[in-house]
Backbone atoms as SQL, in Angstrom:
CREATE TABLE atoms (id INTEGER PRIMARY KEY, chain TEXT, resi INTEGER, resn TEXT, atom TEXT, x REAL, y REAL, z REAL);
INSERT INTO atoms VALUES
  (1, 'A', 1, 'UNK', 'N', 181.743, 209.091, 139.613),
  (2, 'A', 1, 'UNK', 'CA', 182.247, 208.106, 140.545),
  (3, 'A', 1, 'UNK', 'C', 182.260, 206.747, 139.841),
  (4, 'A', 2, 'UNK', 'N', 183.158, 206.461, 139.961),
  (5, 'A', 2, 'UNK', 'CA', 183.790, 205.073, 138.871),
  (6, 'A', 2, 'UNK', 'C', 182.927, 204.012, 139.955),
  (7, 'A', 3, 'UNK', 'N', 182.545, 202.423, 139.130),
  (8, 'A', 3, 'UNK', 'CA', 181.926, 201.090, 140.506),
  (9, 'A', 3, 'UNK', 'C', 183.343, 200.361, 140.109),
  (10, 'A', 4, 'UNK', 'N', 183.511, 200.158, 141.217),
  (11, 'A', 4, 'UNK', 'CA', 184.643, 198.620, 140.959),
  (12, 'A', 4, 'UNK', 'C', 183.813, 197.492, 140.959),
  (13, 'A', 5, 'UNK', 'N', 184.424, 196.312, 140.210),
  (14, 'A', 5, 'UNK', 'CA', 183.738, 195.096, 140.519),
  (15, 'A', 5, 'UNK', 'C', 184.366, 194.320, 141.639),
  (16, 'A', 6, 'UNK', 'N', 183.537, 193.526, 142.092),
  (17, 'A', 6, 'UNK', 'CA', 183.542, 192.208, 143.556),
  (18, 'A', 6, 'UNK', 'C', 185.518, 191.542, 142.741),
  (19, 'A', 7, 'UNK', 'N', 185.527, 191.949, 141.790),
  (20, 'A', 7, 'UNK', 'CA', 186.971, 191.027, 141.633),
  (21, 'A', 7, 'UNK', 'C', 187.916, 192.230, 141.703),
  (22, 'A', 8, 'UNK', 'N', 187.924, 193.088, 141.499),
  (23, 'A', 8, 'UNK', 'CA', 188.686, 193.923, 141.841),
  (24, 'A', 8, 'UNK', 'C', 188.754, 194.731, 143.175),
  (25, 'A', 9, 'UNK', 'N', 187.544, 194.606, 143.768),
  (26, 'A', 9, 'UNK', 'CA', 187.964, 195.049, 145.303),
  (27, 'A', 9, 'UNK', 'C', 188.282, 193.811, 146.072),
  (28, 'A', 10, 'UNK', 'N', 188.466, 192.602, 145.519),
  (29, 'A', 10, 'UNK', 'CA', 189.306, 191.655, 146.189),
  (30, 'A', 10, 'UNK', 'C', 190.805, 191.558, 145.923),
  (31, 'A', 11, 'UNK', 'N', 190.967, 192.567, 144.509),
  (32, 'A', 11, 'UNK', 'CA', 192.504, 192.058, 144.058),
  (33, 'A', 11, 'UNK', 'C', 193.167, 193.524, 145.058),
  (34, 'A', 12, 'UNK', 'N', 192.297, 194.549, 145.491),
  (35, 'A', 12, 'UNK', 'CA', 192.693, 195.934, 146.044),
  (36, 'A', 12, 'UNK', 'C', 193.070, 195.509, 147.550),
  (37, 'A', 13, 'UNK', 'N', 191.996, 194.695, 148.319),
  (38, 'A', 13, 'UNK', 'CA', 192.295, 193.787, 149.960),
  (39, 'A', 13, 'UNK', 'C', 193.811, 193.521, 149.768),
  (40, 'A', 14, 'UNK', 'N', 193.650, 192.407, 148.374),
  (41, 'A', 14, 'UNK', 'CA', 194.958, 191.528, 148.688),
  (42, 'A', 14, 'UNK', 'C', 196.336, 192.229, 148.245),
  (43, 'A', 15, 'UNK', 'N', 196.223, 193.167, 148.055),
  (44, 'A', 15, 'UNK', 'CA', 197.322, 194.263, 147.639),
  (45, 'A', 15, 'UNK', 'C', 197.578, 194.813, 148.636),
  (46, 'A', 16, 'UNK', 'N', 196.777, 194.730, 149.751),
  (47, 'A', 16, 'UNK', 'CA', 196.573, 195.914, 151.224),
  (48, 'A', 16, 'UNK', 'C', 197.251, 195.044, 152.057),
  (49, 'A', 17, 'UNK', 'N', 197.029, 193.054, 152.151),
  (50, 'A', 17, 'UNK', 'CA', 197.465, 192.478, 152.626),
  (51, 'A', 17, 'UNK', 'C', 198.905, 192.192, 152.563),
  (52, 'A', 18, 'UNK', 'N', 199.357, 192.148, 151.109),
  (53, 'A', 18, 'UNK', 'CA', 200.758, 191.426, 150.469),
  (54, 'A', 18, 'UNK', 'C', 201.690, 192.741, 151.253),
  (55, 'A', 19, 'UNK', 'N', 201.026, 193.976, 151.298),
  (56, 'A', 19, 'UNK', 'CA', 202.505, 194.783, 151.962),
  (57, 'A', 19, 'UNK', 'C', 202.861, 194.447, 153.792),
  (58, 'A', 20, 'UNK', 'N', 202.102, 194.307, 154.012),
  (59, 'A', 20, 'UNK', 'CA', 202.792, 193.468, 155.315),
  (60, 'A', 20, 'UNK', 'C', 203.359, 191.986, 155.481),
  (61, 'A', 21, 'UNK', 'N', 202.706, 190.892, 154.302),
  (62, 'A', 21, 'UNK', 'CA', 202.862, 189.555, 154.295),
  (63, 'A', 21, 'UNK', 'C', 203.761, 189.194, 153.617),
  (64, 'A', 22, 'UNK', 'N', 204.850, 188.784, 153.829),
  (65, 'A', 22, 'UNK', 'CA', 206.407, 188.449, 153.471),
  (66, 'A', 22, 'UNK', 'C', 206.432, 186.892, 153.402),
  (67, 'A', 23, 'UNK', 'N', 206.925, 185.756, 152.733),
  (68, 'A', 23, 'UNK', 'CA', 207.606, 184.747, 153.017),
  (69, 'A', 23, 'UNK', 'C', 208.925, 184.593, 153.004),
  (70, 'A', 24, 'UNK', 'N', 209.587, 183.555, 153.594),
  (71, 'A', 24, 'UNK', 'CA', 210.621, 183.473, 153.637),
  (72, 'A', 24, 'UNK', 'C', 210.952, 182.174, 153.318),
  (73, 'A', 25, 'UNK', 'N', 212.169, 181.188, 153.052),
  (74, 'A', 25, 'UNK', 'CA', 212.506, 179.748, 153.313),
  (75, 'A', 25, 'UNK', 'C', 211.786, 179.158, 154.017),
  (76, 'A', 26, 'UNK', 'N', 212.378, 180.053, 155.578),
  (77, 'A', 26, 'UNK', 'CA', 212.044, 179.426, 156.649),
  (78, 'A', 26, 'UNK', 'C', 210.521, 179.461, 157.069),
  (79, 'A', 27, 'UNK', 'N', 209.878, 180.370, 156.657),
  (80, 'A', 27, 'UNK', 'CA', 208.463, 180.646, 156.953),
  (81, 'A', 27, 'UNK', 'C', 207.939, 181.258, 155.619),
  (82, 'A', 28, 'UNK', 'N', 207.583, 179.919, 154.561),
  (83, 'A', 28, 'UNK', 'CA', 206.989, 180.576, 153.390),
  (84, 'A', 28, 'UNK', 'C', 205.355, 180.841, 153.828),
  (85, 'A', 29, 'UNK', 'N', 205.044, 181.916, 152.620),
  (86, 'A', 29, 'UNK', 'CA', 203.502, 182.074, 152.422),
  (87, 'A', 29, 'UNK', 'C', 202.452, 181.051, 151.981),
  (88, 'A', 30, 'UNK', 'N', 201.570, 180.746, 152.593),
  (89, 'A', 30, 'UNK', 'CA', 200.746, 180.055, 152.140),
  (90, 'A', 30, 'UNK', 'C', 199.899, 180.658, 151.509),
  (91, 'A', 31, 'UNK', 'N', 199.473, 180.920, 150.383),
  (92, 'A', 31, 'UNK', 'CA', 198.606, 181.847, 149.256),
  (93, 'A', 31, 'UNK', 'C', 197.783, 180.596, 149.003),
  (94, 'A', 32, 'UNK', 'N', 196.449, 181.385, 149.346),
  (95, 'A', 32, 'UNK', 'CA', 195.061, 180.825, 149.168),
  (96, 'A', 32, 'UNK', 'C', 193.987, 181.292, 148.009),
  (97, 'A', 33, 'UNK', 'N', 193.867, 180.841, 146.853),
  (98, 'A', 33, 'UNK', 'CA', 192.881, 180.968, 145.775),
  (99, 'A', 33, 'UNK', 'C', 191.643, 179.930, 145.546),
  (100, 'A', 34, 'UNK', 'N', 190.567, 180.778, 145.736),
  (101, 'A', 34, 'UNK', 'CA', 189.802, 180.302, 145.417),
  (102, 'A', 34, 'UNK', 'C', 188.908, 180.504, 144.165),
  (103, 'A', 35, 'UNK', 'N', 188.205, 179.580, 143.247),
  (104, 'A', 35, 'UNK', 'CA', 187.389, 179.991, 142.063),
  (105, 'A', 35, 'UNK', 'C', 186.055, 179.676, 142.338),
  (106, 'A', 36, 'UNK', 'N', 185.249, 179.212, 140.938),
  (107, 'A', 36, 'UNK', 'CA', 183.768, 178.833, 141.665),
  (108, 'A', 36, 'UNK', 'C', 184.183, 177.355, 141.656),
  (109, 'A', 37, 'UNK', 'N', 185.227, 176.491, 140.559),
  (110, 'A', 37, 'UNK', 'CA', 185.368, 175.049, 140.508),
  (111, 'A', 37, 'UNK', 'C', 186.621, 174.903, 141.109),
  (112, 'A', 38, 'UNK', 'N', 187.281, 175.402, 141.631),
  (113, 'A', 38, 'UNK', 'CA', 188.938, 174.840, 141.892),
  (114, 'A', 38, 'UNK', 'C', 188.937, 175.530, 143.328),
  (115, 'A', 39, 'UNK', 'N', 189.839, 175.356, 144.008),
  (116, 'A', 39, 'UNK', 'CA', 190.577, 175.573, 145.092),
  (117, 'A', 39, 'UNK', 'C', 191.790, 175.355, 145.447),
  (118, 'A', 40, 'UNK', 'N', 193.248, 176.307, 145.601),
  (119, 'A', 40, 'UNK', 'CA', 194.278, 176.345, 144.815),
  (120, 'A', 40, 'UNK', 'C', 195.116, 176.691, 146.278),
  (121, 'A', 41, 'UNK', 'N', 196.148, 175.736, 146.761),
  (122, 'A', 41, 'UNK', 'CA', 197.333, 176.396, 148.070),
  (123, 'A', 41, 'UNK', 'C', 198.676, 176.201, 147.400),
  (124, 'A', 42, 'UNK', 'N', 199.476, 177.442, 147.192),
  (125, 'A', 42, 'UNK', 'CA', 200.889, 177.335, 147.355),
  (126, 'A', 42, 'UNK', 'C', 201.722, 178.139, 148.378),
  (127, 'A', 43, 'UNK', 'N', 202.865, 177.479, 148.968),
  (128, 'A', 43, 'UNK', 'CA', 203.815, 177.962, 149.674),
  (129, 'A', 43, 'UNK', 'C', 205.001, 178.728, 149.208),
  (130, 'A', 44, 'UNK', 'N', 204.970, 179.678, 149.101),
  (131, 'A', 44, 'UNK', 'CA', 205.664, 180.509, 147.893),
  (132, 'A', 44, 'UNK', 'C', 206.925, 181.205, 148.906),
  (133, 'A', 45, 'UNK', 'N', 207.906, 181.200, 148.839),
  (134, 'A', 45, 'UNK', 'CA', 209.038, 181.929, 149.227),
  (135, 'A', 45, 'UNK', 'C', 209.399, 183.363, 148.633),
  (136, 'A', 46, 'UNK', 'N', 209.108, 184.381, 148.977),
  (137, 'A', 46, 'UNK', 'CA', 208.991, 185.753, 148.098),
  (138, 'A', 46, 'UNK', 'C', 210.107, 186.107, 147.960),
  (139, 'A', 47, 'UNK', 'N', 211.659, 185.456, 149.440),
  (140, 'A', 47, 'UNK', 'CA', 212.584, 185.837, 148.765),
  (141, 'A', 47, 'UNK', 'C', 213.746, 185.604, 147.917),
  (142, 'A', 48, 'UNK', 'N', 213.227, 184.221, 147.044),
  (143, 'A', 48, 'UNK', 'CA', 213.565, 183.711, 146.762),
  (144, 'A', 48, 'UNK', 'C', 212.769, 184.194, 145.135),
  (145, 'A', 49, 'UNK', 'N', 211.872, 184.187, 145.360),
  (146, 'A', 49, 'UNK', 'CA', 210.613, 184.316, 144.229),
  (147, 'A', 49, 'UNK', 'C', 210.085, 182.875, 143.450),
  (148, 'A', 50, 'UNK', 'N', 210.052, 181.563, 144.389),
  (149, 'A', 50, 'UNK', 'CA', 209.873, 180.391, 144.103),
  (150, 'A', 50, 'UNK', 'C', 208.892, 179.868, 144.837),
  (151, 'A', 51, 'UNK', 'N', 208.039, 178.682, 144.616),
  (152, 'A', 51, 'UNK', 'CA', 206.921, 178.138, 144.772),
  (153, 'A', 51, 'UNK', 'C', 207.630, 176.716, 145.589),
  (154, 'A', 52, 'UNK', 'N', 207.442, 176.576, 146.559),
  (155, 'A', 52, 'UNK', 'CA', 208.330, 175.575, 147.261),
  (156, 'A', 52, 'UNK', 'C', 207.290, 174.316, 147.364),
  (157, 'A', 53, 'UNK', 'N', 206.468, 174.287, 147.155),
  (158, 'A', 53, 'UNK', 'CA', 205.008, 173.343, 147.566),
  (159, 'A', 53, 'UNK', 'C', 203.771, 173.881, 146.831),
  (160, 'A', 54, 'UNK', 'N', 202.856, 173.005, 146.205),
  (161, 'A', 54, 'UNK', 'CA', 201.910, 173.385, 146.179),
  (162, 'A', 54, 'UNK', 'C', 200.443, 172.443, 146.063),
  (163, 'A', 55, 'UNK', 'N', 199.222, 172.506, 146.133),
  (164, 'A', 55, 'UNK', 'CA', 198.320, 171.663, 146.216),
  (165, 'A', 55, 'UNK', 'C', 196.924, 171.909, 145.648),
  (166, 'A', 56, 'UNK', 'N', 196.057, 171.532, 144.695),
  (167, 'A', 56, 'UNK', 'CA', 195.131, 171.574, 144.335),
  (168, 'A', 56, 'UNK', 'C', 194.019, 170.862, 144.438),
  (169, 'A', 57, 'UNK', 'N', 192.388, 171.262, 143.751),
  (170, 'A', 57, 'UNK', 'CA', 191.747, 170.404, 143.730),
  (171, 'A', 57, 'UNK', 'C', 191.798, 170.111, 142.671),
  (172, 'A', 58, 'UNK', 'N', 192.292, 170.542, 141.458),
  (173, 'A', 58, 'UNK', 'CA', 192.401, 170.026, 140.117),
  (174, 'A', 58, 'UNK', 'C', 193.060, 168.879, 140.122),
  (175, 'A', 59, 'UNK', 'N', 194.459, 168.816, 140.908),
  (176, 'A', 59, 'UNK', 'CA', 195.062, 167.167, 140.952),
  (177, 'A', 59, 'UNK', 'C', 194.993, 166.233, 141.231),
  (178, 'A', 60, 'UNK', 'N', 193.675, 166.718, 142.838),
  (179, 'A', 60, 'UNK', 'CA', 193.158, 165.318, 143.833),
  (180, 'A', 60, 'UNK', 'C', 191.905, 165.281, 142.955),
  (181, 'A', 61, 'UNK', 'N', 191.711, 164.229, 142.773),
  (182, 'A', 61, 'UNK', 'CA', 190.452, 163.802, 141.963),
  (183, 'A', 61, 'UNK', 'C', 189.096, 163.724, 143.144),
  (184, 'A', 62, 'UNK', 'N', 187.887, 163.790, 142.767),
  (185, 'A', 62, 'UNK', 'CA', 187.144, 164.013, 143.716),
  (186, 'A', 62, 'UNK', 'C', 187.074, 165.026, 145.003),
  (187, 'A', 63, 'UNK', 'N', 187.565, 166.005, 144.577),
  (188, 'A', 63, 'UNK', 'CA', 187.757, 167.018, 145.126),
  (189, 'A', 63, 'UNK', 'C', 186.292, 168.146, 144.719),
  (190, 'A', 64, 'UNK', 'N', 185.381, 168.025, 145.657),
  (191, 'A', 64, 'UNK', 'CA', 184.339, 169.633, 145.285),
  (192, 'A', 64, 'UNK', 'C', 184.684, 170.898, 145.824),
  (193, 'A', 65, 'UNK', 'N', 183.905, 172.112, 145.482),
  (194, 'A', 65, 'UNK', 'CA', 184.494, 173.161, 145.797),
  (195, 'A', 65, 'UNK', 'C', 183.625, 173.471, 146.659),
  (196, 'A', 66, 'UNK', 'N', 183.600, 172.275, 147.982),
  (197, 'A', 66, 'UNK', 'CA', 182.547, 172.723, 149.283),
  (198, 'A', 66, 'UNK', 'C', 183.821, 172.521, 150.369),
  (199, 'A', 67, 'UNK', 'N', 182.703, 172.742, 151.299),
  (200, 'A', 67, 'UNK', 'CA', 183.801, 172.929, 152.891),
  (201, 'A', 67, 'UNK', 'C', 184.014, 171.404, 152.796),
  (202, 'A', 68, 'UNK', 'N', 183.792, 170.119, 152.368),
  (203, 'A', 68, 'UNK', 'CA', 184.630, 169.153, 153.009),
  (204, 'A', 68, 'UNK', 'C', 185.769, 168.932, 151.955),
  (205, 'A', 69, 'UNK', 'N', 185.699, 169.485, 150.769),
  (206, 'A', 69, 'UNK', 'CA', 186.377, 169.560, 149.680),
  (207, 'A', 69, 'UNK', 'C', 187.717, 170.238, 150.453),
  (208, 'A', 70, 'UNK', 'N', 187.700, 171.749, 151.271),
  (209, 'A', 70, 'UNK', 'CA', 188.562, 172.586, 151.592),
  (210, 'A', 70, 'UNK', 'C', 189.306, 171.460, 152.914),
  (211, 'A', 71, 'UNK', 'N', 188.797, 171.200, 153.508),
  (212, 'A', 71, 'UNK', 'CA', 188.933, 170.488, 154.820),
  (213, 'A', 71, 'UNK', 'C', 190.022, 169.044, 153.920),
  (214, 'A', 72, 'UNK', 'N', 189.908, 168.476, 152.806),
  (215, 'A', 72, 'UNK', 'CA', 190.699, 167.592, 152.323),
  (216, 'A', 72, 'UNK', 'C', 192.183, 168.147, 151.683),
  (217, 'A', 73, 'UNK', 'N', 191.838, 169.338, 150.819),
  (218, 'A', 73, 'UNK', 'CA', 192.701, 170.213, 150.491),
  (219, 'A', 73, 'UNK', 'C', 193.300, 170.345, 151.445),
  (220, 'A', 74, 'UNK', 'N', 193.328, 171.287, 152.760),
  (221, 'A', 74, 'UNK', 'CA', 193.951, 171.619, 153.719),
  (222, 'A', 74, 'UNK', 'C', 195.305, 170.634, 154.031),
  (223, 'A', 75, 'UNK', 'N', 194.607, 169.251, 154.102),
  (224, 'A', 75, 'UNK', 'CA', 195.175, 168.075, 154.875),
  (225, 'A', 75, 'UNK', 'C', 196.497, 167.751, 153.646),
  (226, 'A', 76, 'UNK', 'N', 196.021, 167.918, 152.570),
  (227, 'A', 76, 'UNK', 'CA', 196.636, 167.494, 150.971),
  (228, 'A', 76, 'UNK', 'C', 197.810, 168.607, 150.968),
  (229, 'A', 77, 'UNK', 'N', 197.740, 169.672, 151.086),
  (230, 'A', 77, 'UNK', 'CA', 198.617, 171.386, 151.400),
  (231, 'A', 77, 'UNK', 'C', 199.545, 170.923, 152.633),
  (232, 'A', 78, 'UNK', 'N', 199.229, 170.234, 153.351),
  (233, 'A', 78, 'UNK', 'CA', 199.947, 170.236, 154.873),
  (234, 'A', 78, 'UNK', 'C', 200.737, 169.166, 154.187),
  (235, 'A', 79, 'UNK', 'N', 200.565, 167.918, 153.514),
  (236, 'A', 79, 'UNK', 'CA', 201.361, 166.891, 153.540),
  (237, 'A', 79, 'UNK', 'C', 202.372, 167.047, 152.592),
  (238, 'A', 80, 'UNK', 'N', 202.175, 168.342, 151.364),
  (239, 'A', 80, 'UNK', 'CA', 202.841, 168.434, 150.500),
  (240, 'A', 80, 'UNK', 'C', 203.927, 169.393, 151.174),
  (241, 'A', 81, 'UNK', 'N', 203.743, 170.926, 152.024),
  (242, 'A', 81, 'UNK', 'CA', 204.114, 171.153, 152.764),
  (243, 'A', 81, 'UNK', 'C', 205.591, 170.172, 153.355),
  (244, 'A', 82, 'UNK', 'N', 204.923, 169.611, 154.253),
  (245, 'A', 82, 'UNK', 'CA', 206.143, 168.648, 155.452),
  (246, 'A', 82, 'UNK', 'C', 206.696, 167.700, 154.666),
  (247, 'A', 83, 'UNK', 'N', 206.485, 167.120, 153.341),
  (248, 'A', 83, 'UNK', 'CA', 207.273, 166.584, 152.525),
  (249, 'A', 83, 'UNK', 'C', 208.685, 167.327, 152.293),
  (250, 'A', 84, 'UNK', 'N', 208.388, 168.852, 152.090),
  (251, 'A', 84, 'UNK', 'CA', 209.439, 169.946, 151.851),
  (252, 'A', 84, 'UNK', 'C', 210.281, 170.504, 152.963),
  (253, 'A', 85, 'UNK', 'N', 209.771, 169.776, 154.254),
  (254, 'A', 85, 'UNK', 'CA', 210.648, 170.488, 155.417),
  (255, 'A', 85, 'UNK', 'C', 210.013, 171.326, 155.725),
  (256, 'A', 86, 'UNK', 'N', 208.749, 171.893, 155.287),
  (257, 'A', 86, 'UNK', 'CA', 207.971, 173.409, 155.887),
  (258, 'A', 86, 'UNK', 'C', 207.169, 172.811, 157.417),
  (259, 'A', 87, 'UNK', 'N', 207.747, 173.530, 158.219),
  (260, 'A', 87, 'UNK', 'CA', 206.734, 173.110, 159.499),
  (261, 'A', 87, 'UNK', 'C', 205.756, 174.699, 160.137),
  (262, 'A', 88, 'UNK', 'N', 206.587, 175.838, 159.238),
  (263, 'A', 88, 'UNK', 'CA', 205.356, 177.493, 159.839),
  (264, 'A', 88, 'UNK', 'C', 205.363, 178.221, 158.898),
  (265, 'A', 89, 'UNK', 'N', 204.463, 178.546, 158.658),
  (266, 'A', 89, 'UNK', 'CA', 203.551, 179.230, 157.559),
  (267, 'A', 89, 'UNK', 'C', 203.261, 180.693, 158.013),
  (268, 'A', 90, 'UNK', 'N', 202.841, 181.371, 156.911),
  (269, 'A', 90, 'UNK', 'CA', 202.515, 182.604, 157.232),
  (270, 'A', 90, 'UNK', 'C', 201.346, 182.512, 156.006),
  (271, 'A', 91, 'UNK', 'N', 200.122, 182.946, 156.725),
  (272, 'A', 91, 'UNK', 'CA', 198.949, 182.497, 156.035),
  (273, 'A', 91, 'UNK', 'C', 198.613, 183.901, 154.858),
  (274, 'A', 92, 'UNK', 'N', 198.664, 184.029, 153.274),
  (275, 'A', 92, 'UNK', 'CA', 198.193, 184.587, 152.668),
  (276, 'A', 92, 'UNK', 'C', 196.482, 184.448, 152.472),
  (277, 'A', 93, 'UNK', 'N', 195.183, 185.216, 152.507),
  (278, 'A', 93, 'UNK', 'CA', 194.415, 184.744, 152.040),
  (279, 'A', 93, 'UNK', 'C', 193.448, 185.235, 151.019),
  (280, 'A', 94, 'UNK', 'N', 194.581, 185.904, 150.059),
  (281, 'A', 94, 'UNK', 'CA', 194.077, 186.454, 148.506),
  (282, 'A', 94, 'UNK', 'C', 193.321, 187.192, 148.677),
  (283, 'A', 95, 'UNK', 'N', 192.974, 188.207, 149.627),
  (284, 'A', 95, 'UNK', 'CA', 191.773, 189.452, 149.849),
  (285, 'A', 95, 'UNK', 'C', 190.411, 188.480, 150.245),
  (286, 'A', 96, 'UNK', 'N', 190.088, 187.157, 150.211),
  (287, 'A', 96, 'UNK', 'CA', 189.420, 187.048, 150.363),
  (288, 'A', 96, 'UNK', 'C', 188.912, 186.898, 152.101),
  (289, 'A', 97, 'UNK', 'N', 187.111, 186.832, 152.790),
  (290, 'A', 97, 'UNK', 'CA', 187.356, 186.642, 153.821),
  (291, 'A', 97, 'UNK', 'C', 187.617, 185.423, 154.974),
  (292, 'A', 98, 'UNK', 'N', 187.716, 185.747, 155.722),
  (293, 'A', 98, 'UNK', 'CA', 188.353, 184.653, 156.758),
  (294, 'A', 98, 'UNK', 'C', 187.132, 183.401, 157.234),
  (295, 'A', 99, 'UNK', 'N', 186.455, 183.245, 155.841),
  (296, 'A', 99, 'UNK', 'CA', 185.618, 182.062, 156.530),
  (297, 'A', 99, 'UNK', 'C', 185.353, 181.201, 155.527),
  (298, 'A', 100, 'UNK', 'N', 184.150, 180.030, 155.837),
  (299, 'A', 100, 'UNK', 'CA', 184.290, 179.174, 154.673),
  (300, 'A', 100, 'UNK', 'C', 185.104, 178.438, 154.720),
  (301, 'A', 101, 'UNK', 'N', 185.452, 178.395, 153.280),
  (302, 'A', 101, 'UNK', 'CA', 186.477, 177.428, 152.907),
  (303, 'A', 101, 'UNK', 'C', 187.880, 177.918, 152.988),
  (304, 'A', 102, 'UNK', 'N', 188.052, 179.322, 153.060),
  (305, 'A', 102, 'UNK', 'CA', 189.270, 179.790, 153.146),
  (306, 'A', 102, 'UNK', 'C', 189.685, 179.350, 154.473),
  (307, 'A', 103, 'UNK', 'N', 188.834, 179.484, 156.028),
  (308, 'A', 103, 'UNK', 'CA', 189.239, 179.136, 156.988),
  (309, 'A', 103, 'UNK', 'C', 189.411, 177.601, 157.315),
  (310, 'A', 104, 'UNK', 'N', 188.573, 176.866, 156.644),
  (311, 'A', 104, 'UNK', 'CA', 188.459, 175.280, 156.326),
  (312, 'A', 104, 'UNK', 'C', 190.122, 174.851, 156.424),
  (313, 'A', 105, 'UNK', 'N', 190.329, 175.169, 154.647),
  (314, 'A', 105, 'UNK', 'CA', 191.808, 174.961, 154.208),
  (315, 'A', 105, 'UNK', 'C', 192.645, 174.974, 155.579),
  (316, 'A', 106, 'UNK', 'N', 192.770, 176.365, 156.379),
  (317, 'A', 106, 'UNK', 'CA', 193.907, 176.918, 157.400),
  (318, 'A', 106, 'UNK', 'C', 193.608, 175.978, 158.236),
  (319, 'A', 107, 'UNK', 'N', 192.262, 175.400, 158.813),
  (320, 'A', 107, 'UNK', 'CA', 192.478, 174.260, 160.019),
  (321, 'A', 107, 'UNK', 'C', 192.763, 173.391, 159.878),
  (322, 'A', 108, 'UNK', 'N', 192.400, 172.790, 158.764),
  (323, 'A', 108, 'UNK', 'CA', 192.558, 171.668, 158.324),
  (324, 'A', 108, 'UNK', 'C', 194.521, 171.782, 157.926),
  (325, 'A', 109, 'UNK', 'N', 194.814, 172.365, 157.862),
  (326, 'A', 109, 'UNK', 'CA', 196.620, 172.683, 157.637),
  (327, 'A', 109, 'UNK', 'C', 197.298, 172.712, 159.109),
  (328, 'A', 110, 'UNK', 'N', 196.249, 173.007, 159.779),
  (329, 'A', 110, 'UNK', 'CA', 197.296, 173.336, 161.534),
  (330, 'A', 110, 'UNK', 'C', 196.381, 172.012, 161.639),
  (331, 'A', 111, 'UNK', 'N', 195.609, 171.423, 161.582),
  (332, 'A', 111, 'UNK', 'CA', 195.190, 170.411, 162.170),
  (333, 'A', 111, 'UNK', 'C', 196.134, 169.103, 161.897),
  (334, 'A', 112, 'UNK', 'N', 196.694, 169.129, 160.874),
  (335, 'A', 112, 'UNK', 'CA', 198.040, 168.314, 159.848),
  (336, 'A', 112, 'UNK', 'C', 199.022, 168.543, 160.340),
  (337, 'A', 113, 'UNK', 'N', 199.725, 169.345, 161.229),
  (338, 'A', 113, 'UNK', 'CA', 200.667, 169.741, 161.531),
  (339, 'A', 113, 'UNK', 'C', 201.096, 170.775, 161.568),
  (340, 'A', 114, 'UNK', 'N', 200.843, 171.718, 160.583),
  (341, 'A', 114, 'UNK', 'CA', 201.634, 173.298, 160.002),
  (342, 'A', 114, 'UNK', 'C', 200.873, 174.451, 161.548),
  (343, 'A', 115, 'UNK', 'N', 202.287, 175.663, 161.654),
  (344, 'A', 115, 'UNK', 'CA', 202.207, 175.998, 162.769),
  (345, 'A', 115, 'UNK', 'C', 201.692, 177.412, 161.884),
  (346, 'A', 116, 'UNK', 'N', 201.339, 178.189, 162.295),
  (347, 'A', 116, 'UNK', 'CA', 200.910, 179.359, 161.393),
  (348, 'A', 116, 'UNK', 'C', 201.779, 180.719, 163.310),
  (349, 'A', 117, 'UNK', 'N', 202.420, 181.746, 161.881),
  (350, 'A', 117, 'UNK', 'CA', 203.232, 182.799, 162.447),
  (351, 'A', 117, 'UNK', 'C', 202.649, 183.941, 161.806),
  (352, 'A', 118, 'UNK', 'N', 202.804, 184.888, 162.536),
  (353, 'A', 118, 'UNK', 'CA', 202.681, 186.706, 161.504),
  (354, 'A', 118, 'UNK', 'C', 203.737, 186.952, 161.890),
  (355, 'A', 119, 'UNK', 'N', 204.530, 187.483, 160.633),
  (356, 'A', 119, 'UNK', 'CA', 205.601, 188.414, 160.652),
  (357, 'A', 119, 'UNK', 'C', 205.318, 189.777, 161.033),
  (358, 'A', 120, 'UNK', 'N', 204.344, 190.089, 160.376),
  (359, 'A', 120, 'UNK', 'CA', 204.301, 191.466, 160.878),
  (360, 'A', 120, 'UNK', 'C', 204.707, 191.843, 162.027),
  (361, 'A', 121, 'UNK', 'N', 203.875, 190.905, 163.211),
  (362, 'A', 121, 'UNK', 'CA', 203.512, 191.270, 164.529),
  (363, 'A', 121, 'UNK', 'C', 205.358, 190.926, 165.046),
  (364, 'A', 122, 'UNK', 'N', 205.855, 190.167, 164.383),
  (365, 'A', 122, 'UNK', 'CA', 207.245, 189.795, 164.958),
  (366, 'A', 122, 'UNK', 'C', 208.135, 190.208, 164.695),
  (367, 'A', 123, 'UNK', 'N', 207.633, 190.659, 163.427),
  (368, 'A', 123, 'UNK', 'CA', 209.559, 191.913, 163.137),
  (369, 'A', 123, 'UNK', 'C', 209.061, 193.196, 163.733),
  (370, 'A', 124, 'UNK', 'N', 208.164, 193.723, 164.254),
  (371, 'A', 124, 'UNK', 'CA', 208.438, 194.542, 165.278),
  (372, 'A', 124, 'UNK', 'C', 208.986, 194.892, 166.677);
């Protein structure tokens, strides 16, 4: 019996996730990466295969990789976002789970404005 490592049963989630999670123009993906020093949002259009927006903590200076760090990010993602005309999102969140800073980022993005949609649930 083979062990996977903690990075590969996160890259296996987000492989489980990406087949239902689609972007579009109109409703790109918001893809969420996190490291132990960075914290990384782009709005990626899949059918296009282009990066329409994107936002880091590498670019905002004073940026840590804690929850008020994510909570600034978020706000930084939303403004780069509505600069581009994006007002609904469809939230990617890299296999990782739904708390923390990953959930930080997402409020802090609807708290800015951005409306968050599932396709899934709607192209049915």
């Amino acid at each position: 019996m083979s062990q996977t490592t903690r990075k590969e049963q996160r890259a296996l989630r987000h492989k489980r996730l990406r087949q239902t999670l689609k972007g579009s123009p109109e409703r790109p993906r918001m893809a969420i990466f996190i490291s132990n020093k960075h914290m990384y949002v782009q709005f990626i259009d899949d059918i296009a295969g282009n990066t329409l927006a994107s936002a880091s903590s590498v670019k905002i200076d004073g940026i840590a990789c804690t929850l008020a760090g994510a909570k600034t990010l978020g706000e930084a993602a939303a403004k780069a976002a509505s600069d581009k005309g994006i007002r609904s999102i469809v939230v990617d969140r890299g296999g990782f789970k739904f708390t923390g800073r990953v959930k930080q980022i997402v409020e802090a993005a609807v708290a800015a404005g951005l409306s968050i949609t599932n396709t899934a649930k709607e192209d049915k």
